[in-house]
C-alpha positions as CSV (number, residue, x, y, z in Angstrom):
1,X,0.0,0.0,0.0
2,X,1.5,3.4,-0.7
3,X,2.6,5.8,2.3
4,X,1.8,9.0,1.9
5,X,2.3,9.1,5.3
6,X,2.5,7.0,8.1
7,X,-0.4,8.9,10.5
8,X,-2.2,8.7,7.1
9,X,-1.8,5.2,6.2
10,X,-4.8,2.5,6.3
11,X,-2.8,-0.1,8.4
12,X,-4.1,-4.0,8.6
13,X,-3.4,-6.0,11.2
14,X,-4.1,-9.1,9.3
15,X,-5.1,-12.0,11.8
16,X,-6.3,-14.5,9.6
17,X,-7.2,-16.8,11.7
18,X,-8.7,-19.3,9.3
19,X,-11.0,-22.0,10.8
20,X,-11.9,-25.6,10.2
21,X,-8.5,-26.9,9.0
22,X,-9.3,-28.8,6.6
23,X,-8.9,-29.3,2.7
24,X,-11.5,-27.8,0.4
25,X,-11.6,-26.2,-2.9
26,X,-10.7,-22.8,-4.2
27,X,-12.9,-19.9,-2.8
28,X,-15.4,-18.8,-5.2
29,X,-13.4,-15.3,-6.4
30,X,-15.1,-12.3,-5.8
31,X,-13.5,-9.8,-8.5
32,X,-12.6,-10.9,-11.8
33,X,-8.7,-12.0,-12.0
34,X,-7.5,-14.3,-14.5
35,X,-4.3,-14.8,-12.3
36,X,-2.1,-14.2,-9.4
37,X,-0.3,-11.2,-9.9
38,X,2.4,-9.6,-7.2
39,X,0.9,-6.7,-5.8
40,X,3.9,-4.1,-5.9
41,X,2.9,-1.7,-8.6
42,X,-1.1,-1.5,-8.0
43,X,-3.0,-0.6,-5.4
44,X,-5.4,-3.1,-4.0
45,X,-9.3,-2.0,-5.0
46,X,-11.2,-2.0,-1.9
47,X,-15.1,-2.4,-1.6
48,X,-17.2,0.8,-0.7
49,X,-18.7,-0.7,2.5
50,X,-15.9,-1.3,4.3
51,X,-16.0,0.5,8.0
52,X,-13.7,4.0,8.4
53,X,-13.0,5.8,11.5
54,X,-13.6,9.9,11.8
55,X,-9.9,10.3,10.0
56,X,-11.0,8.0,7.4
57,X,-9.1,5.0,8.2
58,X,-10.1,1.3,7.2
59,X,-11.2,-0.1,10.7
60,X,-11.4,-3.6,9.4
61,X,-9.8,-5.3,6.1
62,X,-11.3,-6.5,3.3
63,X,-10.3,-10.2,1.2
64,X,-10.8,-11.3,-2.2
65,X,-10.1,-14.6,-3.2
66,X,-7.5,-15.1,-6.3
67,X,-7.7,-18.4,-8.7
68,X,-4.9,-20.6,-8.5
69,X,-3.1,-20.3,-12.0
70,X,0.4,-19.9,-11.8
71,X,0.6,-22.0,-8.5
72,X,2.8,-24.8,-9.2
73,X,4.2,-27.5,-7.3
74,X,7.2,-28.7,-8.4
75,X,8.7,-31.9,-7.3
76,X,12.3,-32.3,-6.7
77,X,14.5,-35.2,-5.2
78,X,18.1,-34.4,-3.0
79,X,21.4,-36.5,-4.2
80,X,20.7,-38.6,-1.3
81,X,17.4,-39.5,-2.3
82,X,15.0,-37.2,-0.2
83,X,11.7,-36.0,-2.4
84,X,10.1,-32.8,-2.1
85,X,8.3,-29.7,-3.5
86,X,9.1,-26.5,-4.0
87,X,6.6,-23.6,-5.4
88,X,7.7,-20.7,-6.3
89,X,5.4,-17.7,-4.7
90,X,4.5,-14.6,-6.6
91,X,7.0,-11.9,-5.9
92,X,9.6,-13.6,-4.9
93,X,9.6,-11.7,-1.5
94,X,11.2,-13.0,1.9
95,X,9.0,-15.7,3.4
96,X,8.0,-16.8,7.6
97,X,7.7,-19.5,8.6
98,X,4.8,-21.8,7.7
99,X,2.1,-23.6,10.0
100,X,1.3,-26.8,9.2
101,X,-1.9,-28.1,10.5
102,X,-4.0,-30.9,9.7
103,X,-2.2,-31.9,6.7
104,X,-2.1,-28.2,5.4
105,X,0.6,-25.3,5.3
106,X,-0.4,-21.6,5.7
107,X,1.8,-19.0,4.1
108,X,1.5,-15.9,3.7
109,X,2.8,-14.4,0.1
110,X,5.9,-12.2,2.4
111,X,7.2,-8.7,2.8
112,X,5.2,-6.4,1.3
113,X,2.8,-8.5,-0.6
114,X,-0.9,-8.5,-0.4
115,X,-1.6,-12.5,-0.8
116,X,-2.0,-15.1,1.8
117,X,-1.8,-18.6,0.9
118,X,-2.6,-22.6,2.0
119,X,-1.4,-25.5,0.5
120,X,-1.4,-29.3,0.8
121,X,1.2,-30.3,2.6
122,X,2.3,-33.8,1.0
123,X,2.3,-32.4,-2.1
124,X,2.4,-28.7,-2.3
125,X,-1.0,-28.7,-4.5
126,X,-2.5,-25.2,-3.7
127,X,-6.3,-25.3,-1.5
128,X,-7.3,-21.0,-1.9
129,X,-5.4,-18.3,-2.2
130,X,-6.8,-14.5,-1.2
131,X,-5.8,-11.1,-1.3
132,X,-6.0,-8.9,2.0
133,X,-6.0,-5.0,1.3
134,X,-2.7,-4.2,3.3
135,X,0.6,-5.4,3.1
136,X,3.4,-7.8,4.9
137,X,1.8,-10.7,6.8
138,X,3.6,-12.7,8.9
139,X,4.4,-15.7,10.3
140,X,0.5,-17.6,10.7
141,X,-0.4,-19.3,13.8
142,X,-2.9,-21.9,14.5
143,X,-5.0,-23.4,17.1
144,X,-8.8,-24.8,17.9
145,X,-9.6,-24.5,13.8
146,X,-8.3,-21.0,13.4
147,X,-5.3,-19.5,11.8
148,X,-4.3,-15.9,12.5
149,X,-1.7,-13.9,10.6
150,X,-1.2,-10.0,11.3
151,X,0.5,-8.1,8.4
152,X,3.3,-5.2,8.8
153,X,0.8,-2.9,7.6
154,X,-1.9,-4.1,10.2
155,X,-5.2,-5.8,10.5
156,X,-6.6,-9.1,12.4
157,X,-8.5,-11.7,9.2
158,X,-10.7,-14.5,10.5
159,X,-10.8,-16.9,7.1
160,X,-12.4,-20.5,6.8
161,X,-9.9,-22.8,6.5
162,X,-12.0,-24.7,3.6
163,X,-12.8,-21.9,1.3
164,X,-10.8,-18.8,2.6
165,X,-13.7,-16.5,3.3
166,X,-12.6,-14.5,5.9
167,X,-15.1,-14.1,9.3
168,X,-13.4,-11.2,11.1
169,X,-10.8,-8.4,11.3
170,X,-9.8,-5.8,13.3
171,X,-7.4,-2.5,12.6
172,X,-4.8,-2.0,15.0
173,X,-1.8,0.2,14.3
174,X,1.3,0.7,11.9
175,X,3.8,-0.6,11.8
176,X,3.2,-4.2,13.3
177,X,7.1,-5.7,13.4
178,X,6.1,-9.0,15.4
179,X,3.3,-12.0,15.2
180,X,0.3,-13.3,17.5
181,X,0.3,-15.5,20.0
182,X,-2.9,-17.9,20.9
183,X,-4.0,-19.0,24.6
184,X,-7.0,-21.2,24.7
185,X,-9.5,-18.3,23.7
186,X,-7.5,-15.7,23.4
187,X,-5.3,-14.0,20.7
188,X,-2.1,-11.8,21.4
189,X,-1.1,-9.0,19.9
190,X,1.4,-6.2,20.2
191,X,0.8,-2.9,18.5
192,X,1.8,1.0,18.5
193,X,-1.7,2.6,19.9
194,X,-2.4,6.3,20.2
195,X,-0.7,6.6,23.7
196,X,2.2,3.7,22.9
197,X,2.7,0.6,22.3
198,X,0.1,-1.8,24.1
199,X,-0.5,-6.0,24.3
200,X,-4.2,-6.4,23.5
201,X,-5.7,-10.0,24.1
202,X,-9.0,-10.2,21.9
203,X,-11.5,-13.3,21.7
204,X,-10.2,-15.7,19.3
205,X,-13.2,-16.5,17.5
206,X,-15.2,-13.3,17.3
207,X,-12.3,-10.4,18.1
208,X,-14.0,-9.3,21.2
209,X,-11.4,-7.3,23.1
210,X,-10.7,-8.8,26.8
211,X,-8.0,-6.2,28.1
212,X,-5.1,-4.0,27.2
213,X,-1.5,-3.9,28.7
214,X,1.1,-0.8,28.2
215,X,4.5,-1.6,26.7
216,X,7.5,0.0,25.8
217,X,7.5,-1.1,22.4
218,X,7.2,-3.3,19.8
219,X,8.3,-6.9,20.8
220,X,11.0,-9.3,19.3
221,X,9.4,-12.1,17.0
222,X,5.9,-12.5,19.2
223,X,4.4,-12.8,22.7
224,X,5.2,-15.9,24.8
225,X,2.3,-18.0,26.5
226,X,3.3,-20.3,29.1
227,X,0.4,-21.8,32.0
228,X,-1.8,-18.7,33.3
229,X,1.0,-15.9,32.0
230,X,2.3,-13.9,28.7
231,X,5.8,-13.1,28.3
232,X,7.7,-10.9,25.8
233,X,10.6,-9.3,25.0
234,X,10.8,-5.5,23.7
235,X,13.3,-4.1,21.0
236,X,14.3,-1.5,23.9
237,X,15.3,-5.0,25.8
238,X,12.8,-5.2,28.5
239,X,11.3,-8.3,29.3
240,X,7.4,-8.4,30.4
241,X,5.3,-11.0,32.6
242,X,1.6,-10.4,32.2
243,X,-1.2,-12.3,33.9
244,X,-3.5,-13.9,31.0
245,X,-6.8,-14.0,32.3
246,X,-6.9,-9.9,32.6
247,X,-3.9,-8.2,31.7
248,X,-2.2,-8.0,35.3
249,X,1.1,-7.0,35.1
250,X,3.3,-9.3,37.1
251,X,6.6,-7.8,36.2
252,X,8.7,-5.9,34.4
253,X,12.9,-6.3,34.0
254,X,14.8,-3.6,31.5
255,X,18.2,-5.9,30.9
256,X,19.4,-5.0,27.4
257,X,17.1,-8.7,26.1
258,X,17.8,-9.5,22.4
259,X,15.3,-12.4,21.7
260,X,11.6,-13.7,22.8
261,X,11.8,-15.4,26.0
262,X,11.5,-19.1,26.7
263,X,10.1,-21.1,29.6
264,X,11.4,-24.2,30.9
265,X,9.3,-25.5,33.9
266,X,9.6,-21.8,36.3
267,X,12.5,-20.5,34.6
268,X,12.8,-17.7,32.1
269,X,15.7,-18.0,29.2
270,X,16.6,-15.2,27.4
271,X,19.5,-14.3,25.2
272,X,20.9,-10.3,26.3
273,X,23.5,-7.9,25.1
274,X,26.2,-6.3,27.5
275,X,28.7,-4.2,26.8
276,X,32.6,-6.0,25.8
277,X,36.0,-4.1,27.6
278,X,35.8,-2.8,23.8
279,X,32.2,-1.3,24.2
280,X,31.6,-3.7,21.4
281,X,28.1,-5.9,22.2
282,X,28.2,-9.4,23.6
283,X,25.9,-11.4,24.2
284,X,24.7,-14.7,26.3
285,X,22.2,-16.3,28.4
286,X,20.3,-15.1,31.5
287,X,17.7,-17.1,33.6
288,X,14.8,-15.4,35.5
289,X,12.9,-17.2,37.6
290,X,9.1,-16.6,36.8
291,X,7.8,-15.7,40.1
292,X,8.9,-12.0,40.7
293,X,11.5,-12.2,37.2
294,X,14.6,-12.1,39.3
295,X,18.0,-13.1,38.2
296,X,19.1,-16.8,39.1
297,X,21.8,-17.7,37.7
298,X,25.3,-17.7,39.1
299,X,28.4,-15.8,37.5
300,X,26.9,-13.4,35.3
301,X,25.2,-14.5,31.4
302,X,26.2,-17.9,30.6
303,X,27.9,-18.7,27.2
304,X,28.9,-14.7,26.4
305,X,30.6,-14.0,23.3
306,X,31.5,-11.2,21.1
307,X,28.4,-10.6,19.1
308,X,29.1,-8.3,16.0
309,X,25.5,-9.5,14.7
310,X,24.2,-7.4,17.5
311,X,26.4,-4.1,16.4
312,X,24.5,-1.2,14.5
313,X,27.6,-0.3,12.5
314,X,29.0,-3.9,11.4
315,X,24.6,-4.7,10.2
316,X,24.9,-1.5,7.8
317,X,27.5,-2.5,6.0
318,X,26.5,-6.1,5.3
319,X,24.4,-7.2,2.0
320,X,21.5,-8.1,4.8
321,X,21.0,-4.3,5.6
322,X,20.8,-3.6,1.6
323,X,18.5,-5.9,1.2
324,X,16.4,-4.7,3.9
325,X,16.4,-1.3,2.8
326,X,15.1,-2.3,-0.7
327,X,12.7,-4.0,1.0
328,X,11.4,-1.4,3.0
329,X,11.5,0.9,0.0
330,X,9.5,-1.2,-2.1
331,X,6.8,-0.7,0.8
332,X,7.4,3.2,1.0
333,X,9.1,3.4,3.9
334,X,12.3,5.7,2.4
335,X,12.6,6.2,6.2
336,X,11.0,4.3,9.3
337,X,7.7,5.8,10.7
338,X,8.5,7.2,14.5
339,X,5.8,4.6,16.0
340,X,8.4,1.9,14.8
341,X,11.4,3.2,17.2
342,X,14.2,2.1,14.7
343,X,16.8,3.7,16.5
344,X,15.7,2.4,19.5
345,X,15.9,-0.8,18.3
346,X,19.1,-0.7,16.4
347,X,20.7,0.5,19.3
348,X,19.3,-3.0,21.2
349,X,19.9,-5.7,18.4
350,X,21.4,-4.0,15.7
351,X,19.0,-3.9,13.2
352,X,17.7,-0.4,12.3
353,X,14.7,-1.4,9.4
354,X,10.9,-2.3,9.4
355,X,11.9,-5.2,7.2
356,X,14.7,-6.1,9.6
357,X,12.6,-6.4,12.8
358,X,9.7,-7.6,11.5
359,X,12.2,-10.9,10.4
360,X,14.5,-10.3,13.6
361,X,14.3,-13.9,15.8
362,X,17.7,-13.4,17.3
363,X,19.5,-15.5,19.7
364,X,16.5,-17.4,20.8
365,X,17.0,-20.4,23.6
366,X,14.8,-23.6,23.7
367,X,15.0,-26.4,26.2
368,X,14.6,-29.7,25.0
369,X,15.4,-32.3,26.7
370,X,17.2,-30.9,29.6
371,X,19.6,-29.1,27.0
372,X,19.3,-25.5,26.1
373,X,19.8,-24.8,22.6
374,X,20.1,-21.6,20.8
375,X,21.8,-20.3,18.1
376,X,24.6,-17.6,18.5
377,X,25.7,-15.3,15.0
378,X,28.1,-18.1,13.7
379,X,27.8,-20.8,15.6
380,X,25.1,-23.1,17.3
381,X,25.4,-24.0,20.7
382,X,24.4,-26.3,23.5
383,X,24.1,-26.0,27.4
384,X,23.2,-27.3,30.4
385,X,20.3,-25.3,31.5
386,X,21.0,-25.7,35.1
387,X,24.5,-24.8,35.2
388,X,24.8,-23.0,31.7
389,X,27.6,-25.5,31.0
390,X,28.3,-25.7,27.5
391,X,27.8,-29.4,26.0
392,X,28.3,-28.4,22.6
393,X,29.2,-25.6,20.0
394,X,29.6,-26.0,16.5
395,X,30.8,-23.3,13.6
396,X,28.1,-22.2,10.8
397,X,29.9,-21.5,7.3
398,X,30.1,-18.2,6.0
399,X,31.2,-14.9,7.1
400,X,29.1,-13.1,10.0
401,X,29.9,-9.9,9.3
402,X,29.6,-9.3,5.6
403,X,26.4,-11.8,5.0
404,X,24.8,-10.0,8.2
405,X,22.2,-11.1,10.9
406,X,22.6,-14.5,12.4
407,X,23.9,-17.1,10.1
408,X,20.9,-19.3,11.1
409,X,17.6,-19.0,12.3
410,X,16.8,-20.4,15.8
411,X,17.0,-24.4,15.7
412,X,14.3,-26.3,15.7
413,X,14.3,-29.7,18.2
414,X,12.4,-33.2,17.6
415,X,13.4,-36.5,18.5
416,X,16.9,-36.5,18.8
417,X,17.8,-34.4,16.3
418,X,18.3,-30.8,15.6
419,X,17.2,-29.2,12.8
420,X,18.2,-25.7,11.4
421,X,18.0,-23.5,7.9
422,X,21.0,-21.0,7.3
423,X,21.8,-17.9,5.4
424,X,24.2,-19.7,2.8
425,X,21.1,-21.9,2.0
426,X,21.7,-25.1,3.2
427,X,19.3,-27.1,6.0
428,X,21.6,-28.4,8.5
429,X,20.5,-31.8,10.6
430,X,22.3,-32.1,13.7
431,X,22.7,-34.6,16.7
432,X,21.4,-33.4,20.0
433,X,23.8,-35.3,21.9
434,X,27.1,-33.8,20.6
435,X,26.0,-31.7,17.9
436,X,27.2,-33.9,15.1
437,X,26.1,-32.6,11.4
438,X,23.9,-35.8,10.5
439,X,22.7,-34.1,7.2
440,X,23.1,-31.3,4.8
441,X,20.6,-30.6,2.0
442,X,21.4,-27.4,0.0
443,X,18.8,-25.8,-0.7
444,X,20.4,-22.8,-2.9
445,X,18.4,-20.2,-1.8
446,X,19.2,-17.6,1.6
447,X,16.8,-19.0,4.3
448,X,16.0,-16.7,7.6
449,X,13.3,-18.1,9.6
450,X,12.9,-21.2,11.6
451,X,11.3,-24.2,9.9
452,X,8.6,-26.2,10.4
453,X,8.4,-30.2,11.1
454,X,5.0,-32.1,10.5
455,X,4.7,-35.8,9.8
456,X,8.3,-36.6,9.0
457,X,8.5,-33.3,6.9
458,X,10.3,-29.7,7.1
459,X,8.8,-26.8,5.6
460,X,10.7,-24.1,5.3
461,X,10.3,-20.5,3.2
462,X,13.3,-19.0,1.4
463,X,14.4,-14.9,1.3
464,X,13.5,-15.0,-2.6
465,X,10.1,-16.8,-2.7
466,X,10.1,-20.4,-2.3
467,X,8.2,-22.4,-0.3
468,X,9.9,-25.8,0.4
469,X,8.4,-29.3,1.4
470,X,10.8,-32.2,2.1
471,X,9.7,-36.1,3.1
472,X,12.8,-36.4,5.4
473,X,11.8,-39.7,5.7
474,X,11.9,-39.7,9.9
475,X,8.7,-40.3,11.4
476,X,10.4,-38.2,14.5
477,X,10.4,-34.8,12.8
478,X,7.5,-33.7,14.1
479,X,5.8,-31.3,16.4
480,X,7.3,-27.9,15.7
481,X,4.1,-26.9,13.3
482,X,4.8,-23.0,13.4
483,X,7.1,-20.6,14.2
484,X,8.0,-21.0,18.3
485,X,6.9,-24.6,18.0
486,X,3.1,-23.8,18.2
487,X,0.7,-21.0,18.8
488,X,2.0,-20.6,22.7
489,X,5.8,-19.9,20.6
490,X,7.1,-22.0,23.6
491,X,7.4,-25.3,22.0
492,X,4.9,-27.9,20.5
């Protein structure tokens, strides 16, 4: 959508949250397309009846549905003999990660596009695809027969899973840099409101609003639920505990955090940046307890390293900040609207763009079987998450500075195995036990957010487009259906 201004812009909070999860045919299409076009040049035509506020801005979003010519899934098989599919999305933007649910993936179409997408998930075979009238959804989520997506550019959707057609939405505020959470009825969501950012929690089915929480900022990837609380990290590095039920805040710690929190029985992992002897950033592990959100940990972070993915200066001149910057210029953001506190941000995990953020996962822990895995720039690394021991660490290829970012997105755990997608576009299969690469499939393509595992398969979506399906041929990859690991974002 253009920007003519950010006060001035329509801004959709797309939650699709797309019910009865099952396959269907294409939705009946509403306007007369004869194909699926990227929407970077046009703006989307809106219906008349949609509802506007007193400044004139859309209150709720409107979808379309688009045929599905031009969807293909191709099939393809590895050089060891692993089959898969690959189809290639319109635009060829940067891509979340998918949901998987009931035998289908939910995509939506990436930065700055328009189009949100499900497929089957054996074969790739598109179900519907439908356009949304704002811009840059995000990773989807999934629970109790719903999907929800929000995009950059910022409204809630409620879509049937079968055919599309979308049963709610709500307006919310731009930009939106992070993703929804779900808790039994309720749906999290961080956005910049009129007096600051706030965490709304809103009825999952039919968008009533339950309560509103105050927050610093926007949060880093999405909120965290875990038993009767919500926790999130801020870009400004403060971590939140709020009670779920009404909004209660617990408590509040400002400690420099650079990644969404993760609990582990009634502890709280986080990754967080300190200053070197250098003043150059580094960064490790701290553990909260999730009472009253004190420090527990003996002997300062655990696993602290010099952490030049974390440094403003070292991000701009790597061919990650270019990229970013041409994608936020193909959205109209020449510069970043104040509600989106760049500078704020870049100051916390180095990354000063909408496009940045709104990919940014960091150095986020998860505990799987008693080990603490995260990974860290250029390496991956495991620890003992009562002692912060290290177990393992193991090198990615390429070089951290001039690629920029981290060099892989957070790893994903099932059975024994750990599974993660890098920048140099390979998926990497690791052991847990000694962090042992088991298997390498290259890919080709940059990949920067986590993966999904469903039935013995990994979905994954590339930077230019591509969304990937591979038969592993391991029943035990399984259970990590969505970014996080499910729609709590604290494992499956």
């Amino acid at each position: 959508m253009k920007r003519i201004s950010f006060l001035a812009r329509s801004c959709l909070l797309g939650i699709i949250l797309v019910a009865g999860l099952v396959q269907a045919g294409p939705p009946q299409v509403k306007t007369a397309t004869d194909q699926i076009k990227p929407a970077v040049d046009k703006e989307p035509q809106f219906q008349q009846d949609q509802k506007v506020d007193g400044n004139g801005n859309l209150k709720s979003g409107e979808v379309s549905s688009l045929p599905l010519e031009g969807l293909k899934a191709r099939k393809f098989k590895t050089p060891d003999g692993k089959e898969g599919w690959s189809v290639t999305i319109p635009g060829n933007r940067p891509l979340a990660t998918p949901a998987v649910v009931d035998g289908m993936v939910y995509l939506g179409g990436g930065f700055g596009s328009y189009e949100f997408y499900a497929f089957e998930a054996e074969s790739g075979k598109p179900k519907w695809a439908i356009r949304v009238n704002d811009d840059g959804p995000t990773a989807a989520v999934a629970a109790k027969g719903v999907v929800a997506f929000n995009t950059e550019s910022c409204t809630l959707f409620v879509v049937d899973g079968k055919s599309g057609r979308m049963l709610w939405s709500k307006w919310l505020g731009d930009p939106l840099m992070s993703q929804p959470a779900i808790s039994e009825d309720k749906l999290l969501m961080a956005f910049p409101g009129g007096k600051g950012h706030q965490l709304i929690a809103l009825g999952l089915r039919d968008g009533k609003e339950f309560w509103r929480a105050d927050l610093e900022g926007d949060i880093i990837s999405a909120p965290v639920v875990h038993n009767d609380s919500v926790y999130l990290s801020t870009f400004n590095g403060t971590v939140y505990r709020f009670r779920i039920t009404d909004g209660k805040p617990l408590w509040q710690k400002d400690m420099n955090a650079t990644s969404a929190p993760w609990l582990y029985q009634d502890q709280v992992f986080v990754s967080r940046r300190e200053k070197g002897a250098d003043q150059k950033p580094v960064e490790g592990i701290s553990r909260l307890e999730t009472k009253k959100g004190e420090n527990n940990q003996a002997g300062g972070i655990w696993h602290k390293r010099t952490a030049p993915y974390l440094d403003a200066e070292v991000q701009r001149g790597s061919g990650y900040y270019s990229d970013q910057k041409a994608n936020d210029s193909s959205v109209g953001f020449a510069t970043g609207p104040a509600t989106a506190k760049l500078e704020e941000a870049s100051a916390n995990v180095g990354q000063g763009t909408v496009n940045g953020l709104w990919e940014f996962q960091g150095s986020r822990p998860c505990v799987f079987k008693n080990k603490l895995f995260l990974t860290q720039g250029d390496k991956v690394v495991a620890l003992n998450p009562d002692t912060g021991k290290e177990i393992w660490t193991r090198d990615l290829a390429g070089d951290l500075e001039k690629i920029g970012g981290h060099l892989a997105a957070p790893p994903v755990p099932a059975g024994n195995k750990l599974y993660l997608v890098t920048a140099t576009g390979e998926v990497l299969i690791l052991s847990q036990d000694r962090g042992t690469v088991l298997d390498t499939i290259k890919i080709g393509s940059q990949m920067r957010f986590q993966p999904s595992l469903a039935k013995g398969m990994l979905f994954v979506g590339t930077a230019d487009g591509k969304l990937i399906g591979i038969n592993l041929k391991d029943p035990s990859a399984d259970g990590w259906t969505m970014w996080g690991g499910g729609p709590s974002h604290n494992g499956a």
